[in-house]
N, C-alpha and C positions, 0 to 999 in steps of 0.2 A: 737657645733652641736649635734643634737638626735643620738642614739645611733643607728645603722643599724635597720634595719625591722627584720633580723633576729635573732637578739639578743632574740625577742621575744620566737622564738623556742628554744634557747638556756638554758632562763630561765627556758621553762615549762620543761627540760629532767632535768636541774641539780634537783628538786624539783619531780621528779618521780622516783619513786619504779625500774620501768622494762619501760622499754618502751613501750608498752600497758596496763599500769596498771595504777591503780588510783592514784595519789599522796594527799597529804594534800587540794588540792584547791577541786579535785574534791568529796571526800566524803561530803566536806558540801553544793557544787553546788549543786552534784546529788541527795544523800541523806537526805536533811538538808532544804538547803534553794534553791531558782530556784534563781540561778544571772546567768550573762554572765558568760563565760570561762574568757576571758582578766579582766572583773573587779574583778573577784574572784583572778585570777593573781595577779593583781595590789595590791590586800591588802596583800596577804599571802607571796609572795617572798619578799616586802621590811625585813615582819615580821623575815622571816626564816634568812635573810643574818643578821640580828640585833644579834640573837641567835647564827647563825654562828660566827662572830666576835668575841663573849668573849669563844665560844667552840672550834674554830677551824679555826682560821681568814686567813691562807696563801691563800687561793683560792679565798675570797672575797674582802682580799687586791688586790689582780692580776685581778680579774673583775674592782674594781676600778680606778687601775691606765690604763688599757686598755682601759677601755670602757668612763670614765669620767677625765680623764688623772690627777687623784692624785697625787701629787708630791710623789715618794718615801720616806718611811721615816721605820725605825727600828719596828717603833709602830705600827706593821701591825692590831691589832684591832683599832686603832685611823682611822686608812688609810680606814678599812674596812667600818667603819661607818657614814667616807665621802662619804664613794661611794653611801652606802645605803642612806644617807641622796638628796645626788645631783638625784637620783632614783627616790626618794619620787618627788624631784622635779620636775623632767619632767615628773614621771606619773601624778601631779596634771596638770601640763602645756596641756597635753595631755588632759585633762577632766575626770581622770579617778580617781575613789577611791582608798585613801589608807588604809584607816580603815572600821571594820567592819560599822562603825556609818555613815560614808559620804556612803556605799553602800547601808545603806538603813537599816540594823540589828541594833538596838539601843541594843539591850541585848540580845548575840548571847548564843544558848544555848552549851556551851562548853561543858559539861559532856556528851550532846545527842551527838555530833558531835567524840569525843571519841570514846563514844562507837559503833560508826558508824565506825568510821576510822579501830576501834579496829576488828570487828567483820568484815571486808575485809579486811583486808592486816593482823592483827598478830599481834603479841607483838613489832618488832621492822621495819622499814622500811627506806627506804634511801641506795644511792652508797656510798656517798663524804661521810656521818657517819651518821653511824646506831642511828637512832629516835626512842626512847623510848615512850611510849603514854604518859607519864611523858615529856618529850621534846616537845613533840608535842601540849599538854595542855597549857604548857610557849609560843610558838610561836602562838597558836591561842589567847591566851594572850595577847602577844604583838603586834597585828592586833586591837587590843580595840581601 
C-alpha cells in the first residue's frame, strides 16, 4: 500500500533547515525555477535520501523498512536505497517527477541554484547532518 498522506509532511521537515525556512527544494522553486512544491519534493528527497545512504544511512534505512517494509538487513545503505528506490516508485505511480528532466528542466542551472541556496541559508544547512553547498551540489546532481 502508499505510504500515509502524511509522510508527505514528514518528508518536507526531515529536508528543511528550521521549520520555516527554505530547504534545498525550495530555493530552486522560488528562486530558480517556478515548479509545484510536491514536484520539486518529488525529485529532490528521492536525490537527498541517495546521498543520505552512503553518508549517513541509519535513518533512511529505518524510513525504509517503516515506510516500504525493507526486510532488515546489516547493510543499512543497501536497505537505504531500496527504500529510496521503492519511493521513486510510487512517486512515478503517483504522476509525479523524479528528476530534474521529467520536471520539465533539461539542464538545471546548478551553480545559479548554489548560489541561491548559498546566499539564504549560509555555508551549511540541515538537522539529521549538516549540508555543505558542496553536498548539496552532489544532491542537486543526483536529481539529473
Amino acid at each position: 500500500p502508499p505510504p500515509p498522506p502524511l509522510f508527505f509532511f514528514q518528508a518536507e521537515v526531515v529536508i528543511r533547515d528550521q521549520p520555516r525556512s527554505r530547504g534545498l527544494v525550495d530555493v530552486y522553486k522560488r528562486h530558480v525555477y517556478d515548479v509545484a512544491h510536491c514536484a520539486g519534493l518529488a525529485v529532490i528527497f528521492p536525490a537527498w535520501m541517495t546521498f543520505m545512504a552512503e553518508h549517513n544511512p541509519a535513518k533512511i534505512a529505518q524510513f525504509a523498512r517503516r515506510v516500504f517494509d525493507i526486510p532488515k538487513s546489516d547493510d543499512l545503505e543497501e536497505m537505504a536505497l531500496a527504500g529510496t528506490a521503492r519511493l521513486k516508485h510510487f512517486f512515478r505511480y503517483m504522476g509525479l517527477p523524479v528528476s530534474f528532466k521529467e520536471l520539465g528542466i533539461e539542464h538545471p542551472d546548478i551553480d545559479r541554484m548554489i548560489a541561491s541556496l548559498q546566499r539564504n541559508k549560509g555555508e551549511l544547512l540541515g538537522n539529521y547532518v549538516k549540508l555543505t553547498m558542496t553536498d548539496c551540489k552532489e544532491i542537486y546532481r543526483l536529481a539529473l
